[in-house]
C-alpha positions in Angstrom: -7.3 -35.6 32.0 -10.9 -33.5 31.9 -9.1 -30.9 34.2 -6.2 -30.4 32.7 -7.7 -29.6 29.3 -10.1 -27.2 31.2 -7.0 -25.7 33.0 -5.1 -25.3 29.6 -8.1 -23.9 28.0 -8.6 -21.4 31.2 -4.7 -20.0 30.4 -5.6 -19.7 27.0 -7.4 -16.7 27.6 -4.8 -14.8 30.0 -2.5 -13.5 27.0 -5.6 -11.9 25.6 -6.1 -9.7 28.7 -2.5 -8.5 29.0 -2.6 -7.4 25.6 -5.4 -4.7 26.1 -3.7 -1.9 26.1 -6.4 0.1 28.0 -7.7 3.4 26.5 -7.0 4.5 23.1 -5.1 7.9 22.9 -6.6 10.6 20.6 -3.8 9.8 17.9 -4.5 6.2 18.3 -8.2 6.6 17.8 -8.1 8.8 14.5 -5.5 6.5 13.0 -7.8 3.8 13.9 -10.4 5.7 12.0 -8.8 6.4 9.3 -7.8 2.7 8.9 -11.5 1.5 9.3 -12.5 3.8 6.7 -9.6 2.4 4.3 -9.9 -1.1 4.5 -14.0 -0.6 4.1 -13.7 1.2 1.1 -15.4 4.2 2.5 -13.5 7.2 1.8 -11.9 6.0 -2.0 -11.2 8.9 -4.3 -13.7 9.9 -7.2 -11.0 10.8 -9.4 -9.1 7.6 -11.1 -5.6 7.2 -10.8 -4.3 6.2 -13.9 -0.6 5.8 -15.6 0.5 6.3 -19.0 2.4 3.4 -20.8 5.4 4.9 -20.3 4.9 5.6 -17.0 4.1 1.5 -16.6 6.9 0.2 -18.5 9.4 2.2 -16.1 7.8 1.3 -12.9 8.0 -2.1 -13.8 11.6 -2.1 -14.9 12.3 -0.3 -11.7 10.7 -3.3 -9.3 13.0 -5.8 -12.0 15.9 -4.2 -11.4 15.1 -4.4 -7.6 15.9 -8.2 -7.9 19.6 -7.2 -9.3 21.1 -7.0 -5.7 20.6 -9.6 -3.1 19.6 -9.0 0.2 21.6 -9.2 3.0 21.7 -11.5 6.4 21.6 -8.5 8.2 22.8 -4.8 7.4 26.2 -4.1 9.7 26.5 -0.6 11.7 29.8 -0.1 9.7 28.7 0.2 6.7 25.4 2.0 7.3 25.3 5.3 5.2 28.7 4.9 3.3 28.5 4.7 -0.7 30.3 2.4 -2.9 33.6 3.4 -3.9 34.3 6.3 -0.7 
């Protein structure tokens, strides 16, 4: 029993290894850096980013009238790009 939970623990590991995708590439490492920097908090704006009222009121009726249409099982090659109505 003792070496089969010590095998199964052993194979946890493996996925981890194949997942190291070796060496960063330059794009990957900025990107990374930038990300860091976001999610610390680290390079935030000075300036505040405010709204008006009105500017408020119609964002949120915009994300309401987003729940007006259901979404689909999945979205069909057919009738990709084609408007109501053509």
């Amino acid at each position: 029993m003792k070496l089969i939970l010590l095998c199964s623990l052993g194979l946890l590991s493996l996925p981890a290894h194949a997942l190291d995708p070796g060496p960063s590439s330059p794009q990957q490492q900025e990107t990374e850096g930038w990300l860091t920097l976001q999610s610390r908090n680290q390079a935030a704006s000075h300036t505040p980013q405010t709204a008006s009222a009105a500017e408020r009121e119609k964002a949120m009726a915009r994300f309401l009238k987003s729940f007006e249409h259901e979404i689909p099982d999945f979205y069909g090659q057919d009738t990709a790009g084609t408007v109501e109505g053509n």
